[in-house]
N, C-alpha and C positions, 0 to 999 in steps of 0.2 A: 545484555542490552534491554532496558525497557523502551519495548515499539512503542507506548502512548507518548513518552517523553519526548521521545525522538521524535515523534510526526507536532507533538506540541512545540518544539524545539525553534520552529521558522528556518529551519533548514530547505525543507523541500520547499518554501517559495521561492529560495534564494535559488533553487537546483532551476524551477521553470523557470525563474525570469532570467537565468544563464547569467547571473554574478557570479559564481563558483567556479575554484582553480579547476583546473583540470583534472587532479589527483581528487581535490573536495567529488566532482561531478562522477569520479567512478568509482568511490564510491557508496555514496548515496545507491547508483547502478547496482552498485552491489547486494546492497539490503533491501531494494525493492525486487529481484529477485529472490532472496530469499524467503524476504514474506509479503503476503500479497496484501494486505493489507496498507501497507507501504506504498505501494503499488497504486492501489486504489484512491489513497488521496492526494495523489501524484495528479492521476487523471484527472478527479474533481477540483482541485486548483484550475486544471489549464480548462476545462471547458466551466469554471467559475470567472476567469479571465474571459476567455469567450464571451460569453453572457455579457460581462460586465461593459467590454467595448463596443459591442453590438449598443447598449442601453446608451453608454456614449455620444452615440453618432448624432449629428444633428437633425431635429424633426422634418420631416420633407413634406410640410402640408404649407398650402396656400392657399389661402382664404379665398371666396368668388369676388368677393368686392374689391380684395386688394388689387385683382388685376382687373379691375374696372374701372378704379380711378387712376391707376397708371395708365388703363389705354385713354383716357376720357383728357387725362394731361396732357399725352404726345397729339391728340389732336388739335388740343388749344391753343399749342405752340405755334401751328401753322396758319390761326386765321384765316383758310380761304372760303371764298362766298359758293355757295354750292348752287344751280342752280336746280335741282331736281331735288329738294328738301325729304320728300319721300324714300329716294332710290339711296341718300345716303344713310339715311338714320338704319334703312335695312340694313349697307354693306357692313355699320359701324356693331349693329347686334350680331351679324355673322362672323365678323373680327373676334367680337368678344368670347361667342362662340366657340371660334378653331382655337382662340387662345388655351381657353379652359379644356378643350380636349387633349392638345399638344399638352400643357402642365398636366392634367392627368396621366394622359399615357408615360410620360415623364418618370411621374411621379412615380406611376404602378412596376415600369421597368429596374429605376434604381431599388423601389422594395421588393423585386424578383431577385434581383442582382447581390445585392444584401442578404438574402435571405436565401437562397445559393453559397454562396458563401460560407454562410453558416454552417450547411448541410455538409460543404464539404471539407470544414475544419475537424463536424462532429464523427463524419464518415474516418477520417485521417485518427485522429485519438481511438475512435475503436480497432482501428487497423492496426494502432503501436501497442493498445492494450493485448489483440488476439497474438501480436509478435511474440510480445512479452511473456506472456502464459503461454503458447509452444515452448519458446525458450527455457522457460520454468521447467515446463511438462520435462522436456526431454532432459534438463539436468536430475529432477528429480526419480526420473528413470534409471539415470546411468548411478546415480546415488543408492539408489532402491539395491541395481542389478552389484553394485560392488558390495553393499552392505550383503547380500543374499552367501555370494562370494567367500566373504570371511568369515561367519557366523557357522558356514558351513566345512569349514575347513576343520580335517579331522586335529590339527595342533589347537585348535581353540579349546579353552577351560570353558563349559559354561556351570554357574554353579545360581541353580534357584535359589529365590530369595522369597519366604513365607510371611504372611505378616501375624504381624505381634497382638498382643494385648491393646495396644491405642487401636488397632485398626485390623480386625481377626481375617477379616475380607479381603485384605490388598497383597497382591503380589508383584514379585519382579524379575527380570532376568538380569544374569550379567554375565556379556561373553568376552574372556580376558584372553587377547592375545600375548603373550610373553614375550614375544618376538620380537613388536615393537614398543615395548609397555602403553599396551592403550585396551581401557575397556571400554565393552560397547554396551549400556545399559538399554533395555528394553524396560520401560516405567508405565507399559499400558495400564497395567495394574493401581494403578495408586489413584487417589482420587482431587480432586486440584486442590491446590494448598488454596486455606485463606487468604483475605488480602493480608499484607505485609507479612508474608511467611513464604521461604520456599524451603525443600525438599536438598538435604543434603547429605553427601555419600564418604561413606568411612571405610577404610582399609584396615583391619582387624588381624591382628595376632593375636593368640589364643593364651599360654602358660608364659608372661601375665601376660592378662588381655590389655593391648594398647591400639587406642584408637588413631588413625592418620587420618586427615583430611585430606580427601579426595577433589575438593568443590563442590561448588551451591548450582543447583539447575532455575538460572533464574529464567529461561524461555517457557519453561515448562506450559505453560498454559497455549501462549500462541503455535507450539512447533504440534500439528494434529497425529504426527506418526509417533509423539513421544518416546523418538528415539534418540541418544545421547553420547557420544562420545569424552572421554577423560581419560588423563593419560597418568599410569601408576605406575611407579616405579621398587614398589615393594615388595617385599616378602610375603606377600597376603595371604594367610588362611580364613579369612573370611570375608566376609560384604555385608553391611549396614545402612540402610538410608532411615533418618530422623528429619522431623519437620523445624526447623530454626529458624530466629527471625530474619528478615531481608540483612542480606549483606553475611548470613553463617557465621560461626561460633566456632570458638576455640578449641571445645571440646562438646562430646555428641549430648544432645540432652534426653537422656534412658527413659522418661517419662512420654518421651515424643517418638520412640524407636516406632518406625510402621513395616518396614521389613526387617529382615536377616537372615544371611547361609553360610554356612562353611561349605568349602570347597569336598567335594567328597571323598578323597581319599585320606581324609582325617579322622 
């Protein structure tokens, strides 16, 4: 899977704005725990939605004049003759007055009230973020502690992989269980493919040499423990990984070989 496609895709809006089947929404779940990147622009969606309804709302400011000709109208209404000219013109600026305090204080609670709100949408999104990353955490624990598991079990093949003439520097492992035909490659060794190229693994017989396709490791770049699974079902006396362009090749191309090992008791 390419993660840039995928986050470019408009999938994960459809995931926040909760249009997605049920089966679509886990999962999506599913690949934002696997990488966190995923993840992340998960979150920056829903607090970009955030943002964006807050800016929405409508403005809560009132002008001083506008509730001055409004108080100045409901008096005119009433016509009556006053006879303390002085005493009313006070009461009518102290009206004006309590008005303009009541709309402010008004005003300043709904922008607390609002603005609370916010804090406790953006507190709620960190909260599913830190869930999310425990959850990660402790999958990629129990991943770690199973890979340790079988890498370590005396029936594993592991048979080094040195690198070649393209790449004198690069090496690899690969721990083949026979058991279930599945190897587990260790590619810390290897250096990131270019763009549009990844990194692809051959299963090698020796008198004649024929190469199998293994598969292409197109995560290589996002997954940081570049560790890999694939599952062989051969005769294998040896292991190959060559650099191919996106999408791997038919056959290995020798000129791009960056590892190789035969098994040792050849």
């Amino acid at each position: 899977m390419n993660i840039n496609d995928y986050i470019n895709s408009g999938i994960l809006e459809l995931y926040v704005a909760g249009t997605l089947s049920e089966t679509e929404s886990k999962a999506v779940y599913d690949v934002m725990l696997k990488h966190p990147e995923v993840l992340q622009e998960v979150l920056e969606i829903e607090t970009a939605i955030v943002k964006l309804t807050a800016s929405l709302s409508p403005q809560k400011t009132i002008a001083f004049n506008t509730i001055k000709d409004q108080l100045n109208n409901a008096s005119d209404e009433g016509k009556v003759i006053n006879l303390n000219r002085s005493k009313s013109k006070w009461i009518s600026y102290s009206g004006w007055a309590a008005a303009l305090v009541l709309a402010g204080g008004l005003l300043w609670t709904i922008d607390q009230k609002s603005t609370l709100e916010d804090q406790i949408q953006t507190v709620n999104i960190e909260k599913d973020f830190i869930e999310i990353q425990m959850e990660t955490s402790k999958t990629d624990l129990a991943e770690t502690k199973n890979l340790l598991n079988i890498i370590r079990d005396q029936s594993i093949i592991n048979i080094p992989l040195k690198g070649q003439a393209v790449a004198p520097e690069a090496y690899a492992t690969v721990y083949w269980d026979k058991k279930d035909d599945t190897v587990y490659l260790d590619l810390q060794g290897l250096p990131e493919p270019p763009e549009g190229k990844v990194y692809q693994v051959w299963s090698l017989t020796l008198n004649p040499l024929t190469p199998t396709n293994l598969g292409t490791i197109d995560d290589f770049i996002q997954d940081d423990n570049k560790i890999f699974t694939l599952k062989n079902t051969n005769q294998s006396q040896a292991f190959g990984i060559t650099l191919e362009p996106a999408g791997g090749s038919q056959t290995p191309t020798l000129e791009q070989l960056y590892t190789l090992g035969a098994l040792a008791a050849l």
